[in-house]
C-alpha positions in Angstrom: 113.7 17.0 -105.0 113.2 12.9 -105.8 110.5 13.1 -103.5 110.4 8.8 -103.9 113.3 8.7 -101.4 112.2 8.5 -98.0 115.9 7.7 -96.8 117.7 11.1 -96.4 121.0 9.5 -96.4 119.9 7.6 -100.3 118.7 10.8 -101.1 121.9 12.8 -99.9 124.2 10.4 -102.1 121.8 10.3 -105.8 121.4 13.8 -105.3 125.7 14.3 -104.6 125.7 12.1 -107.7 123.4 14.0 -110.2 126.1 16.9 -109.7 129.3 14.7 -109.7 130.2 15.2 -113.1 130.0 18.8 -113.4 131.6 19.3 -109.7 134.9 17.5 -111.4 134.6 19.9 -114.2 134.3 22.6 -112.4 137.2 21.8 -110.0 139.2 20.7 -112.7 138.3 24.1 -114.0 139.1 26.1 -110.9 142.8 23.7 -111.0 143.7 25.5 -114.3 142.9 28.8 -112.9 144.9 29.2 -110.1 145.2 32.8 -108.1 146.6 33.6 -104.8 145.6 35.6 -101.6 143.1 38.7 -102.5 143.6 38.3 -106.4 140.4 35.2 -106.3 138.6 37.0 -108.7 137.9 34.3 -111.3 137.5 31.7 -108.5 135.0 33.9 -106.8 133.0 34.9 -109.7 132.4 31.5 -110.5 131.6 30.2 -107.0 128.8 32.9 -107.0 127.7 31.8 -110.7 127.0 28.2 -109.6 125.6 29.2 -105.8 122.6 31.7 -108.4 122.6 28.9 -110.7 121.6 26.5 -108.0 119.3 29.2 -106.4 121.2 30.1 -103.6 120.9 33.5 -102.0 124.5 34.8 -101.5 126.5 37.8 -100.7 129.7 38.8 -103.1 132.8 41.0 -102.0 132.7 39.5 -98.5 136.3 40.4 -96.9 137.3 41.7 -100.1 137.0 38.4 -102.7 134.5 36.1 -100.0 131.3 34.6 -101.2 128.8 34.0 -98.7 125.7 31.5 -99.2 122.8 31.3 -97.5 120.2 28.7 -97.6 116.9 28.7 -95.4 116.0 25.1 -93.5 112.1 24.4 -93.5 112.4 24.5 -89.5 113.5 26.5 -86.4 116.8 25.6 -85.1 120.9 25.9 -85.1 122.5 27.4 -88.2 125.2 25.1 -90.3 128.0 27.1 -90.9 130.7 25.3 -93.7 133.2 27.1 -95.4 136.4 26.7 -97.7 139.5 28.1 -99.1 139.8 29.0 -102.8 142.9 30.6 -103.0 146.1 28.8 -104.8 150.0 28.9 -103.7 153.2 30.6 -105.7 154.1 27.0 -106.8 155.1 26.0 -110.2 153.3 22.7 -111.5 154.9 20.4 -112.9 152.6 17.6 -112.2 151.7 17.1 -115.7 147.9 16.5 -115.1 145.5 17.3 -118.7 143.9 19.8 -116.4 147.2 21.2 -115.0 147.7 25.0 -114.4 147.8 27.2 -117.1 149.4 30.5 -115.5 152.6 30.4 -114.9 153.9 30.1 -111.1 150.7 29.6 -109.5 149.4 26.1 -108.8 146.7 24.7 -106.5 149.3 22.4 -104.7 146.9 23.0 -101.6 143.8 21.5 -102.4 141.5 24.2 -102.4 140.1 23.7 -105.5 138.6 20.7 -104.3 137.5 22.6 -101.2 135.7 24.8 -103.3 134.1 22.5 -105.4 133.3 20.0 -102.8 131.7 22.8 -100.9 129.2 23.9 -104.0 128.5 20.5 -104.2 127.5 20.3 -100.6 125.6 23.4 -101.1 123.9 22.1 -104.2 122.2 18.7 -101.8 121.4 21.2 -99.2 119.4 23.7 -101.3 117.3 20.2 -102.0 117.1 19.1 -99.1 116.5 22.4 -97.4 112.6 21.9 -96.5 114.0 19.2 -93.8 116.5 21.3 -92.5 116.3 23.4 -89.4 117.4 27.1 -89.7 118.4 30.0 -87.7 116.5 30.4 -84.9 118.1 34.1 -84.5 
């Protein structure tokens, strides 16, 4: 953590910076990939690559294709609970996008995976910024 920055909100946005490149990547990633309902598979293994890769203590095979984060604050108090979709919908795209789906029939026309790349993202700042975070006081 930039330990320079006093201001949590300065910090919040260079840190939400330093992984804005690879969050589009990955979501762009994730947008090629689409699967529906219980078959997240691909999505799901790669949410629970980045969430180790960032340190994150997590929990796979959570109502079936669920990944579950956890991240420790440096005090007592209320737990942050965030979450997101990553499932796609039975939609052909024909959006023509460079990162457009490549299986056929499946699109994310929904927006989930933003969602699930917005929400790594959130995960990544608060795994830095952890030490100034409450956490559960159960």
């Amino acid at each position: 953590m930039d330990t320079q920055i006093n201001d949590l909100g300065r910090l919040i946005q260079k840190l939400a910076t330093d992984h804005e490149t690879h969050l589009i990547e990955l979501r762009r990633d994730i947008h090629m990939h689409p699967e529906t309902g219980f078959e997240v598979e691909r999505t799901s293994g790669a949410v629970a690559r980045e969430l180790a890769s960032l340190g994150i203590e997590h929990a796979t095979g959570v109502g079936r294709t669920g990944v579950v984060g956890f991240i420790k604050g440096g005090a007592s108090g209320p737990t942050l609970v965030i979450r997101a979709d990553m499932d796609a919908l039975p939609i052909k795209e024909q959006t023509g996008l460079p990162f457009a789906s490549i299986v056929e029939g499946k699109m994310h026309a929904c927006g989930h995976d933003l969602h699930t790349a917005t929400l790594i993202g959130v995960g990544a700042v608060l795994k830095e910024i952890a030490p100034r975070l409450a956490e559960t006081s159960n």
